[in-house]
C-alpha positions in Angstrom: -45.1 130.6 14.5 -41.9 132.5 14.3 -38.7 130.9 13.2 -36.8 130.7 16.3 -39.2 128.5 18.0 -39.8 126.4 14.8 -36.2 125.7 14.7 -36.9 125.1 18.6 -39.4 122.2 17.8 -37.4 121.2 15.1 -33.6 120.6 17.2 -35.7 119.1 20.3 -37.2 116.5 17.9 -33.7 116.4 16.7 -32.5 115.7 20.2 -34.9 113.1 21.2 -34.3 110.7 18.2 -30.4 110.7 18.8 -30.8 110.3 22.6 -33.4 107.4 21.9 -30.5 105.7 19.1 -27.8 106.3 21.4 -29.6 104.9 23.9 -30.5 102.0 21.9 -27.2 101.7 20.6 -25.4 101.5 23.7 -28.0 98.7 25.0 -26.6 97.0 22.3 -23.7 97.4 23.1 -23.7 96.5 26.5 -25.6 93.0 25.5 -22.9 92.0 23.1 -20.5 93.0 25.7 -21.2 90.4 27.9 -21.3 88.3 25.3 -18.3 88.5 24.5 -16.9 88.8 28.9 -18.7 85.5 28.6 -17.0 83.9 25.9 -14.0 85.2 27.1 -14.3 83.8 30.5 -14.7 80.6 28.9 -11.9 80.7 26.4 -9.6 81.6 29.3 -10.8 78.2 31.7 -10.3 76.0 28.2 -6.5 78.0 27.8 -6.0 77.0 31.2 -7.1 73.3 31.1 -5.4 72.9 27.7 -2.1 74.6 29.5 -2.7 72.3 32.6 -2.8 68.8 29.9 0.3 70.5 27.8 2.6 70.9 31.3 1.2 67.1 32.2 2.1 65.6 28.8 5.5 63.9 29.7 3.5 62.4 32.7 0.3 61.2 30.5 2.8 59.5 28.1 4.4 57.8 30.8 1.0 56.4 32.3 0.2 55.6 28.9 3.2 53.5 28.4 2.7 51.9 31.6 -0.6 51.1 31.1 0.6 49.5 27.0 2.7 47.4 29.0 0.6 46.1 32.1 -2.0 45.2 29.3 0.9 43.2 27.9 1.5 41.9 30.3 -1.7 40.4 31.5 -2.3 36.7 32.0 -4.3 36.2 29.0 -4.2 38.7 25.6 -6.1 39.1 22.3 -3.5 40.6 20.0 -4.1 43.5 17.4 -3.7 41.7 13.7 -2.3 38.5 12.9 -0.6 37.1 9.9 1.4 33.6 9.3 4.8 35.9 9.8 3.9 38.0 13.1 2.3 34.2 14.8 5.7 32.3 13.2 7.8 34.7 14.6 5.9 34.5 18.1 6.1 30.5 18.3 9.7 30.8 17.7 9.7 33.6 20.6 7.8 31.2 22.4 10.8 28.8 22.0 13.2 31.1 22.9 11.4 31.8 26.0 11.4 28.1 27.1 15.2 27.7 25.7 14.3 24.6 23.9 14.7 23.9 20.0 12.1 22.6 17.9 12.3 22.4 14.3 8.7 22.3 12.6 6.9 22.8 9.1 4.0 26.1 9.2 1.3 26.5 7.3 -1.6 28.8 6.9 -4.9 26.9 6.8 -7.5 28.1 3.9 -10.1 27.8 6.8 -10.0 30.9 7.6 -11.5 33.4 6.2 -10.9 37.5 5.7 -14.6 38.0 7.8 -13.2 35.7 11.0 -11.4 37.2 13.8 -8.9 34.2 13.9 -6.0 32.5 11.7 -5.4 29.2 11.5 -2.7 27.5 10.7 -1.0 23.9 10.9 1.6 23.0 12.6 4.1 19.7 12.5 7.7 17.7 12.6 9.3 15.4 14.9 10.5 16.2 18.6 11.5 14.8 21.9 8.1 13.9 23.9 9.2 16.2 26.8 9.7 19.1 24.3 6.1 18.2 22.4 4.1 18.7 25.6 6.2 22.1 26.9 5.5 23.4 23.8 1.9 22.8 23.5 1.7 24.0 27.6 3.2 26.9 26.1 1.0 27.7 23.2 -2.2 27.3 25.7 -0.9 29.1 28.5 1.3 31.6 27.0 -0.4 35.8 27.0 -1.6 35.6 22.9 -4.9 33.9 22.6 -3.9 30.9 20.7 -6.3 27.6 20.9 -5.4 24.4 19.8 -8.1 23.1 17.9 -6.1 19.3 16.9 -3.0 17.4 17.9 -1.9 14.1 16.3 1.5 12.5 17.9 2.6 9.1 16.8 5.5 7.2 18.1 8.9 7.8 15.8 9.6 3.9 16.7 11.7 2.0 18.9 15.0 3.4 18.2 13.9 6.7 18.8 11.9 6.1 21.9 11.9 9.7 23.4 11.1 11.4 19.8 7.7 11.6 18.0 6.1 12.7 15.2 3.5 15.8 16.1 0.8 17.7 13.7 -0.6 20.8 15.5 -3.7 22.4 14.3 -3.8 26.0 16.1 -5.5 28.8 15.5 -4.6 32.6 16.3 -7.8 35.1 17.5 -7.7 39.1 17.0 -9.1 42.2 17.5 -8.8 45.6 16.9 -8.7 46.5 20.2 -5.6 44.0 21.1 -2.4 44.8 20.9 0.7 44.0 18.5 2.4 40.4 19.2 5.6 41.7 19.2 4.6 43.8 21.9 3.7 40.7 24.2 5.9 39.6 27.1 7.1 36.2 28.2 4.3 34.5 31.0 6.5 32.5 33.9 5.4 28.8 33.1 5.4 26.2 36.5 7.9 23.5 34.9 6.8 20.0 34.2 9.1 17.8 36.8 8.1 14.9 35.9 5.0 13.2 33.3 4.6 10.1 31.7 6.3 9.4 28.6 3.6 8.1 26.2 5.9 6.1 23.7 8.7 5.2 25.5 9.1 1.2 25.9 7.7 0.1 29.7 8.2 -3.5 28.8 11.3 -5.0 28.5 12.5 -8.6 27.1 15.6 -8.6 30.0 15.4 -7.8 33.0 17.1 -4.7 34.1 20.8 -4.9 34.8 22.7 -5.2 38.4 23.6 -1.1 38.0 20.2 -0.2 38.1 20.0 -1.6 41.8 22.2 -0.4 45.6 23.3 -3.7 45.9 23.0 -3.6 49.5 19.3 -4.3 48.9 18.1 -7.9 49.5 17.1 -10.3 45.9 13.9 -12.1 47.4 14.8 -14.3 44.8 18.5 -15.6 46.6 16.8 -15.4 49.9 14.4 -17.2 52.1 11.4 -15.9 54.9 12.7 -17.4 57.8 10.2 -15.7 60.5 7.7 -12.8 61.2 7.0 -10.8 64.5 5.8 -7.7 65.0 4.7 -6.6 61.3 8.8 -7.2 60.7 9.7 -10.2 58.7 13.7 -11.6 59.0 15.1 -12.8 55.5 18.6 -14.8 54.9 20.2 -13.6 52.4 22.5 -16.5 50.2 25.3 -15.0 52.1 24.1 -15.6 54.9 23.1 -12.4 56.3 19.7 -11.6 58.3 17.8 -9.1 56.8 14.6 -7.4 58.8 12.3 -5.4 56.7 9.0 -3.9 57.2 6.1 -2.8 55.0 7.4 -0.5 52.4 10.8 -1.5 53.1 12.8 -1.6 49.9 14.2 -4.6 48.4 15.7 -5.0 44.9 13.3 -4.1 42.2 10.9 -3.2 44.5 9.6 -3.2 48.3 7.5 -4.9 51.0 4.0 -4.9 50.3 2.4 -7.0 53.1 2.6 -9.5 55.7 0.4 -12.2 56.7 1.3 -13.3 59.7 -1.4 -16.4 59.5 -0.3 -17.9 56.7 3.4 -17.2 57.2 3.9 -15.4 53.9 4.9 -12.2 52.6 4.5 -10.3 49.9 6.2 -8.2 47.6 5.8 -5.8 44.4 9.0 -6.5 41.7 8.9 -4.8 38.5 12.1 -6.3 36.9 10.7 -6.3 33.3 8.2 -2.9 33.4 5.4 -4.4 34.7 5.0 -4.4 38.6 3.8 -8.0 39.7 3.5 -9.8 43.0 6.0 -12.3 44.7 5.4 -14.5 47.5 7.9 -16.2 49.9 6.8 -18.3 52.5 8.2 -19.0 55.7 10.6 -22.0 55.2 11.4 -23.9 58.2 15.1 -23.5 59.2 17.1 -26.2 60.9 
């Protein structure tokens, strides 16, 4: 074999390796290539979702805010952390809220305990009634889960009719996913027009004075039943005067409350002292 085809033989060997790496090289190439289009392509949709949450931040903010304050604003809210400053600080919020003043002693109660998701804490003093029973309305109805778990009131004596002594045992719940007290706005409360005051005198020794009635009313005790007709009776008055009334009608310290015409009576409720009772008259024969 002569050189020059030996050296033939020898650069087509030479030929075939490096087309066969090159070949192998630029597969490689190629693969990691699109690899890397790939991870490209995805990079660029996560640039332009981050860049679509970066130009909406002022507008997330704001929904968050809004969203911070309609949870605060919900009829009924479990609060974030509680300790006897943040729920002392909130009942005299609460106060402010129902413009009323009520001075009290606070406590923390050594029932509860650091594994419990509630505080509680005792509560007393001396009030008027009507105050007492808006603030407890409050306490119960208000947005932060407060329960009251006892209430004591006792009368604060005769003098002091409209004020009583109150203890309060109340406790406040928690979570982590509540939010802060402070953060908490005030609930609109339906006023109380009118209750019963518990420890205010009903009874009374004398009779209630002349300014407490319109004196053009009839006293069925200076008058006389001098007829009935018609589900009407006619009284005279110790003037004189002919009064006609029927049921319901008013008279003073009370009103009609029924007529029999059989028996030629009627009768009335009177509550002169504090306790309503019944009084009769009878027709008396007029000459």
């Amino acid at each position: 074999m002569t050189n020059t085809r030996r050296n033939t033989i020898v650069l087509s060997a030479l030929l075939v390796l490096l087309s066969g790496s090159a070949i192998g090289i630029f597969r490689n190439l190629n693969s990691k290539a699109k690899i890397l289009i790939e991870d490209n392509t995805k990079t660029a949709k996560k640039i332009q979702v981050l860049e679509r949450q970066i130009s909406n931040i002022d507008s997330l903010k704001m929904e968050y805010e809004l969203r911070k304050a309609m949870v605060a604003e919900q009829s009924k809210v479990i609060v974030f952390m509680d300790n006897p400053t943040t729920t002392y600080k909130y009942l005299l919020t609460m106060l402010s809220w129902m413009k009323r003043n009520i001075i009290f002693d606070f406590a923390l109660s050594d029932k509860g305990k650091k594994e419990t998701t509630w505080n509680e804490y005792v509560v007393s003093g001396r009030s008027n009634f009507r105050n007492l029973v808006e603030f407890t309305k409050n306490i119960e109805h208000q947005r932060a889960v407060l329960t009251i778990e006892e209430l004591a009131i006792g009368s604060d004596g005769v003098a002091n009719s409209d004020t009583v002594s109150f203890s309060i045992v109340l406790r406040t719940h928690f979570n982590e996913s509540g939010i802060p007290m402070e953060e908490l706005k005030p609930k609109k409360m339906p006023s109380t027009d009118s209750f019963y005051q518990l420890f205010k005198s009903r009874v009374y020794e004398a009779g209630r004075g002349e300014d407490d009635i319109d004196p053009r009313l009839v006293r069925i005790d200076q008058a006389i039943l001098i007829g009935i007709a018609d589900n009407r009776i006619f009284l005279r008055d110790n003037q004189g005067v002919i009064k006609i009334l029927a049921l319901k009608d008013k008279v003073a310290y009370g009103y009609l409350y029924a007529i029999d015409n059989v028996k030629g009576k009627a009768v009335f409720i009177i509550d002169k002292y504090g306790v309503p009772e019944e009084q009769t008259l009878f027709i008396t024969n007029v000459k």
